[in-house]
VEXDREN-2710 file (C-alpha; in Angstrom, 1 decimal):
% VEXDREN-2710
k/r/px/py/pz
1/UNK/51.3/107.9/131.9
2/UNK/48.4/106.4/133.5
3/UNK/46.4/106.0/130.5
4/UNK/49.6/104.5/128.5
5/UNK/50.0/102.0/131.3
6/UNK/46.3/101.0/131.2
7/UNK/46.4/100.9/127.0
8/UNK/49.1/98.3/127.6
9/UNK/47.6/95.9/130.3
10/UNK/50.0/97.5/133.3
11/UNK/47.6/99.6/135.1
12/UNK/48.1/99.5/139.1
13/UNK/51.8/98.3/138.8
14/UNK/53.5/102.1/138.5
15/UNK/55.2/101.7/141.4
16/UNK/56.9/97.8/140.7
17/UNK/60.5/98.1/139.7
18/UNK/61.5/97.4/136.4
19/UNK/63.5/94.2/138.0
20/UNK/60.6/92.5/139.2
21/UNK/58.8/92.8/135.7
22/UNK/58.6/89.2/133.7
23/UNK/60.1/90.1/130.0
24/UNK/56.5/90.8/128.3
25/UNK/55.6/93.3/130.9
26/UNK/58.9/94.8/130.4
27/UNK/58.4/95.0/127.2
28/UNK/54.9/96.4/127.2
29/UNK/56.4/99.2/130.5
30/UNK/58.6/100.2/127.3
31/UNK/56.1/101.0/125.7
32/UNK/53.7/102.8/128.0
33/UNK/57.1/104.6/127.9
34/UNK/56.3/105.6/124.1
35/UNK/52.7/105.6/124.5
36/UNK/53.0/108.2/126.8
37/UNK/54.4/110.9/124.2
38/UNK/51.0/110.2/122.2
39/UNK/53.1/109.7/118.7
40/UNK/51.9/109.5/115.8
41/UNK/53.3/106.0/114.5
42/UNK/54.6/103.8/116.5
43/UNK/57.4/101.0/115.6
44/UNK/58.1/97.9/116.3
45/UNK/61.4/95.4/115.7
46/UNK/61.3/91.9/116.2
47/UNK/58.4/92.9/119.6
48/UNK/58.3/88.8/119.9
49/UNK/61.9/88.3/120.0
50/UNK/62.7/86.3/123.4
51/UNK/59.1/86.5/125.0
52/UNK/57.3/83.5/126.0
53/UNK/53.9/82.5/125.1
54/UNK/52.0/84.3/127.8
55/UNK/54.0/87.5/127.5
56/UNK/53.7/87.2/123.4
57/UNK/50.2/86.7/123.8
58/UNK/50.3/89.9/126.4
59/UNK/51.9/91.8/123.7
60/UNK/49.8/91.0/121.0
61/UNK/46.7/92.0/122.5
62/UNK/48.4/95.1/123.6
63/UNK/49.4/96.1/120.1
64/UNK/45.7/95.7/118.8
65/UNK/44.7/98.2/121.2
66/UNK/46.8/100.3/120.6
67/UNK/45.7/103.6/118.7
68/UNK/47.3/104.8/115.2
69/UNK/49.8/103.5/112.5
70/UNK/51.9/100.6/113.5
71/UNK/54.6/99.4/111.5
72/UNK/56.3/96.6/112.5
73/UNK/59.6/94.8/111.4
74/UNK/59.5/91.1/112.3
75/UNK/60.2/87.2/111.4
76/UNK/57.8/86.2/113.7
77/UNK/54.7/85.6/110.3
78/UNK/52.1/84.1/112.7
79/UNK/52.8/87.0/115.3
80/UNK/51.7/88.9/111.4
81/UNK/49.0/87.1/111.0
82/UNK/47.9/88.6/114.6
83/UNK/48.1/92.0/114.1
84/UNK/48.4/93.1/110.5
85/UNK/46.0/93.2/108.3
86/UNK/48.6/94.7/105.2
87/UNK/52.0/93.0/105.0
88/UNK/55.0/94.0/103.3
89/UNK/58.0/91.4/102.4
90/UNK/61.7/93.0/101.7
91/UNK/64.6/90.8/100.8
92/UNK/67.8/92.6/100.3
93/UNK/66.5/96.4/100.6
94/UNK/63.6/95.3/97.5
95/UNK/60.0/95.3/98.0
96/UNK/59.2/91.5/96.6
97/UNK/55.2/91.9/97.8
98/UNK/52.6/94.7/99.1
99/UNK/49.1/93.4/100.2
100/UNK/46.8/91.3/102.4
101/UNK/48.7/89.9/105.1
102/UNK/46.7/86.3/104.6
103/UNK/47.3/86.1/101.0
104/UNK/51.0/87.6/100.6
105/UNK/52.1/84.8/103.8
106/UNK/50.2/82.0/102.2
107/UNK/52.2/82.1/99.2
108/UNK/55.7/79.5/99.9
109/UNK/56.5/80.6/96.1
110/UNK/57.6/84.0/97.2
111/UNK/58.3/83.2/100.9
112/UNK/61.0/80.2/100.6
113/UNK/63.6/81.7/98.2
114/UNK/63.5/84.6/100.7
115/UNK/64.1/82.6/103.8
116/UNK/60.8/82.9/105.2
117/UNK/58.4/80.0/105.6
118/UNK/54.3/79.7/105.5
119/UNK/53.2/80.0/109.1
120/UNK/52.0/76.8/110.5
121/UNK/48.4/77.8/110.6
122/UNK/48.4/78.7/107.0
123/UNK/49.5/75.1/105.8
124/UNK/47.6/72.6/105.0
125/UNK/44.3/74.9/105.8
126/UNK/41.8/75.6/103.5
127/UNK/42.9/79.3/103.5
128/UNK/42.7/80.1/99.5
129/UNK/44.9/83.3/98.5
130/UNK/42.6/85.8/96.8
131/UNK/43.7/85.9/93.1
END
């Protein structure tokens, strides 16, 4: 348990109660939670969903430390951009796209008739898709 709570930022606070947590660190005790079990895979819905930017931020450097295969289910494409380095996108139980995270979320051709948009950081850069 004390090595989960240090992989995910919250060593020292073992004996805080869960009330007096901010969301992120709630978030990431929930995980210690998991961590704790040593699995194999680890995953994650929506992880970004309600946080704000420091505990997003909290979480995101939490997940790149963490060990082994992380799939994660989200919206959140720039939080995607942070972590993964393979993306996959699913509309309607289909796989539409499997591959580089960069190139799959800089193409608007396949992302808008899905509901998904570029991410902001992706538009109007010079980032150029790999053919």
């Amino acid at each position: 348990v004390t090595d989960a709570l240090e992989m995910v930022g919250l060593a020292g606070m073992e004996s805080r109660t869960p009330h007096k947590l901010s969301g992120g660190q709630k978030r990431r005790a929930a995980l210690a939670t998991v961590l704790a079990m040593k699995p194999g895979v680890l995953l994650f819905d929506e992880p970004t969903m309600f946080l704000d930017p420091r505990g997003r931020r909290e979480l995101i450097e939490s997940i790149k430390r963490l060990p082994g295969t992380k799939l994660i289910a989200t919206h959140d494409l720039d939080f995607v951009l942070d972590v993964c380095s393979r993306a996959i996108v699913i509309d309607d139980g289909q796989i539409l796209a499997d591959g580089d995270a960069k190139s799959i979320l800089a193409n608007e051709a396949l992302l808008m008739p899905h509901g998904l948009e570029v991410p902001y950081r992706l538009r109007n850069s010079q980032y150029e898709p790999e053919a």
